[in-house]
Backbone as numpy.savetxt, mean C-alpha at the origin, in Angstrom:
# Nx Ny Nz CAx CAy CAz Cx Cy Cz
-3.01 4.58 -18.18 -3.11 4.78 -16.75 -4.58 4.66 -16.34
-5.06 3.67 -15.43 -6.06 3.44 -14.85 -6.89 5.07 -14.01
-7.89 5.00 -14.09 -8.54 6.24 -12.77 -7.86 6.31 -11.34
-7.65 4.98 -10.79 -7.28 5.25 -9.61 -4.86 5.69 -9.91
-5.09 4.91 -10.60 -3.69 5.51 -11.03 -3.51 6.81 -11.23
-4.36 7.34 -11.59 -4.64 8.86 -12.20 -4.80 10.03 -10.45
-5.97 9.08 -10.13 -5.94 9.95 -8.99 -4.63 10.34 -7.64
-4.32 8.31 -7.70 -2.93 8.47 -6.67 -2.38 9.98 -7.05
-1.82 9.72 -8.35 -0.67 10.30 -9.02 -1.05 11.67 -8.90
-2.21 12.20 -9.29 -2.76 13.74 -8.80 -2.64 14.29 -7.57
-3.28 13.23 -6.17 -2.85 13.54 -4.81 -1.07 14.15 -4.16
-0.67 13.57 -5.34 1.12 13.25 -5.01 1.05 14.71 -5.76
0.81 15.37 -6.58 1.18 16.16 -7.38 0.92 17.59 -6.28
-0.62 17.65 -6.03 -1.38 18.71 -5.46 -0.41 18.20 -4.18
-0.09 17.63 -2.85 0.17 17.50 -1.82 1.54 17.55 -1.43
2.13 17.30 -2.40 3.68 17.20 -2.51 4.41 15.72 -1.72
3.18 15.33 -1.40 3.53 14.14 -0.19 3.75 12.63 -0.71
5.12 12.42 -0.98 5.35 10.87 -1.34 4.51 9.70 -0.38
4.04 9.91 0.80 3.23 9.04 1.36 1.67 8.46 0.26
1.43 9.43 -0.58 0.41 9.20 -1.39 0.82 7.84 -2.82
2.08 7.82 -2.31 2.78 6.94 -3.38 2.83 5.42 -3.03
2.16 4.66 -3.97 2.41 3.29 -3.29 3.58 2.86 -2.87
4.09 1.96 -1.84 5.17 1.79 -1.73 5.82 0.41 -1.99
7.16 -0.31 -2.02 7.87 -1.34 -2.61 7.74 -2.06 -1.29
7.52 -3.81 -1.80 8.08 -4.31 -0.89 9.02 -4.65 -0.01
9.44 -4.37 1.46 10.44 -4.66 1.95 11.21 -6.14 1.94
12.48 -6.33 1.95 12.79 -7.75 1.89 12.81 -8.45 2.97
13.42 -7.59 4.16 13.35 -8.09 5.62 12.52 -7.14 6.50
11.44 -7.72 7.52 10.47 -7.08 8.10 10.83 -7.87 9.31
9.33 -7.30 10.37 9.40 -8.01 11.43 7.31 -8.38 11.70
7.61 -9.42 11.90 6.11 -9.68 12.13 5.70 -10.29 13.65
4.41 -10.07 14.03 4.51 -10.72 15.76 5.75 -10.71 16.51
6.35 -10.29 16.34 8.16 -10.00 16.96 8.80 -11.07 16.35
8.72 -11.36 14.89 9.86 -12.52 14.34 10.41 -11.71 13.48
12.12 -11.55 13.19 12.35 -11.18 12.13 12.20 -12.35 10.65
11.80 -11.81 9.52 11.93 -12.15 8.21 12.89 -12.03 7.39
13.69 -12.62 6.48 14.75 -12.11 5.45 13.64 -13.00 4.08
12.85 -12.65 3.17 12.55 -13.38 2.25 14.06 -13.80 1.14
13.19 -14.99 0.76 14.79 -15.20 -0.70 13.29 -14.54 -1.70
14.27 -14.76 -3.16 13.94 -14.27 -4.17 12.32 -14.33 -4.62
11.96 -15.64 -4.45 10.87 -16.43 -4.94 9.55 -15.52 -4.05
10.15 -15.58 -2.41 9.18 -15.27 -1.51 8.95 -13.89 -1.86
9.99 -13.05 -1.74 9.96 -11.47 -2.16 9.61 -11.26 -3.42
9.21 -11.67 -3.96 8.14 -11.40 -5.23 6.57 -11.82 -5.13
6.46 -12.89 -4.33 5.47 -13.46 -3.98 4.58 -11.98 -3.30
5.56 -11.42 -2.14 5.55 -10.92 -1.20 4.40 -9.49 -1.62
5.73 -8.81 -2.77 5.62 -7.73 -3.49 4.16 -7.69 -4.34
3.74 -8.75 -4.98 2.52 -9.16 -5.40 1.24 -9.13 -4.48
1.69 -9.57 -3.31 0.52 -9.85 -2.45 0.33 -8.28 -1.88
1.85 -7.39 -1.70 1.74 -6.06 -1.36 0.52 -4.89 -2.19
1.12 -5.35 -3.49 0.46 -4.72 -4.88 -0.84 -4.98 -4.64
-1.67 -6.03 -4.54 -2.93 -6.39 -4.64 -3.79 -5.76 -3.61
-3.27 -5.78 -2.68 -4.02 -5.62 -1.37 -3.50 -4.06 -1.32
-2.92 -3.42 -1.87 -2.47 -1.81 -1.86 -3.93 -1.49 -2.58
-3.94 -2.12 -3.86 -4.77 -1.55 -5.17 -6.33 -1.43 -4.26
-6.31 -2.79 -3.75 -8.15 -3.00 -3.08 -8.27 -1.72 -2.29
-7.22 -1.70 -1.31 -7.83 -0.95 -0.36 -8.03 0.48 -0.80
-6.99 0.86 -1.95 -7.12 2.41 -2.34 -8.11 2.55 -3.05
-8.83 1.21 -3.82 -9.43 1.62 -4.37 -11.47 1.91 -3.72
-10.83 1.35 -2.54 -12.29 1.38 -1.73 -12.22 2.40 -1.24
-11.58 3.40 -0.99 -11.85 4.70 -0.31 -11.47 5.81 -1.59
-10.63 5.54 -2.40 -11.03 6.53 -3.48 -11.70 6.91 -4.37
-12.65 6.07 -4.26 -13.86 6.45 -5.86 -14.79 6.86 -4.87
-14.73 7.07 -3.29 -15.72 7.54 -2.70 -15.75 9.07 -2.80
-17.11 9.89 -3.02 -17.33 11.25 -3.20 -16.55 12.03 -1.63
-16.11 11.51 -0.76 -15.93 11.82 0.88 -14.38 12.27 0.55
-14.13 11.48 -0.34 -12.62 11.30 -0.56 -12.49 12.83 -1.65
-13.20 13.22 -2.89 -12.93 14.38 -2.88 -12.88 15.61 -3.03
-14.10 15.34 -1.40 -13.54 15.97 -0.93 -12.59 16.66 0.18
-11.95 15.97 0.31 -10.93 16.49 1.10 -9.47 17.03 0.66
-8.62 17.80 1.61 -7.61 18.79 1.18 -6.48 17.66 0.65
-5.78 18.03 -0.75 -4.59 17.07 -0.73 -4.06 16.09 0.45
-3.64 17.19 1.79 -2.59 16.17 2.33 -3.77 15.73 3.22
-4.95 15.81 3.59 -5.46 14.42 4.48 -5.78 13.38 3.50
-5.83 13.97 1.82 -6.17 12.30 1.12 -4.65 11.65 1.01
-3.57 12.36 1.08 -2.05 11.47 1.23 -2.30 10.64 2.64
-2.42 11.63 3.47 -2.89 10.64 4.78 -3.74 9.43 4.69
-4.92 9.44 4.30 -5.79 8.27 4.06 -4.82 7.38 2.92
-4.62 7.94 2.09 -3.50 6.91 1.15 -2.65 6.61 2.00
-1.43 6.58 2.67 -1.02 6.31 3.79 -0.84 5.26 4.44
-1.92 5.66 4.74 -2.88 4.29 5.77 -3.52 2.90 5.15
-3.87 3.44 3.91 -4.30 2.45 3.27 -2.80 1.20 2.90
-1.72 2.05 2.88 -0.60 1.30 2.38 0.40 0.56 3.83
-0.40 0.89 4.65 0.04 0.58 5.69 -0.30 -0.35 6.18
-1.89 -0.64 6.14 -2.70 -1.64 6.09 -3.02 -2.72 5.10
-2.59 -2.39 3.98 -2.00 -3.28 3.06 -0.70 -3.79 3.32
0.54 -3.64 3.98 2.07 -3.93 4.64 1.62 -4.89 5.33
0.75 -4.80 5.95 0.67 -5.38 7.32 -0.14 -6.74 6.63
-1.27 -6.73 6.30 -2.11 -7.58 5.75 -1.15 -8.67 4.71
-0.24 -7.90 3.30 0.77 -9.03 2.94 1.51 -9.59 3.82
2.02 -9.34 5.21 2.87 -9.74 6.09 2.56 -10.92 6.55
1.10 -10.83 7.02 0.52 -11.91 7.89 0.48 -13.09 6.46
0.02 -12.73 5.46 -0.45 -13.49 4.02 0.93 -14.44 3.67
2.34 -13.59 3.69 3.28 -14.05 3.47 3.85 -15.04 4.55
3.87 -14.36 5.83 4.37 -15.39 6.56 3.70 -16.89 6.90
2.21 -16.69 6.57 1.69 -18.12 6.60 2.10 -18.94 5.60
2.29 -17.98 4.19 2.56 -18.98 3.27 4.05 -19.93 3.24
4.88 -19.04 4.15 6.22 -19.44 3.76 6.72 -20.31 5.27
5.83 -20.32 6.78 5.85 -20.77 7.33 5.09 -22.61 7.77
């Protein structure tokens, strides 16, 4: 298990808050107001591009000293967000590729 693996997984522990948990790619979304259904190929593509851009962003705000210190659930919150902003970011990534 990597450090930042270590830490997610600690936040989730101390906070009780599954938001601290990375999350799976969805298969059907909605982007700029289009709905999506990926097939197989794309939704892995998808899930990959989710994973990558999850890892960057958590990992830019968690090795920061700011980060801890703060109480469990505002670092689930900032984790959160980070995975939220990673959703959004594979979305745009995916739909160019497949459009």
């Amino acid at each position: 298990m990597d450090d930042t693996t270590r830490k997610v997984y600690d936040v989730f522990k101390a906070s009780g808050k599954s938001d601290a948990l990375p999350k799976v790619a969805p298969q059907k979304f909605t982007y700029n107001k289009v709905d999506y259904e990926l097939d197989g190929k794309e939704y892995v593509l998808f899930q990959q591009e989710l994973g990558t851009r999850s890892k960057s962003l958590v990992d830019s705000v968690i090795n920061k000293p700011e980060f801890d210190e703060m109480s469990p659930e505002l670092q689930a919150k900032v984790l959160a967000r980070m995975y939220s902003r990673a959703l959004e970011q594979a979305k745009a990534t995916i739909v160019q590729k497949i459009s």
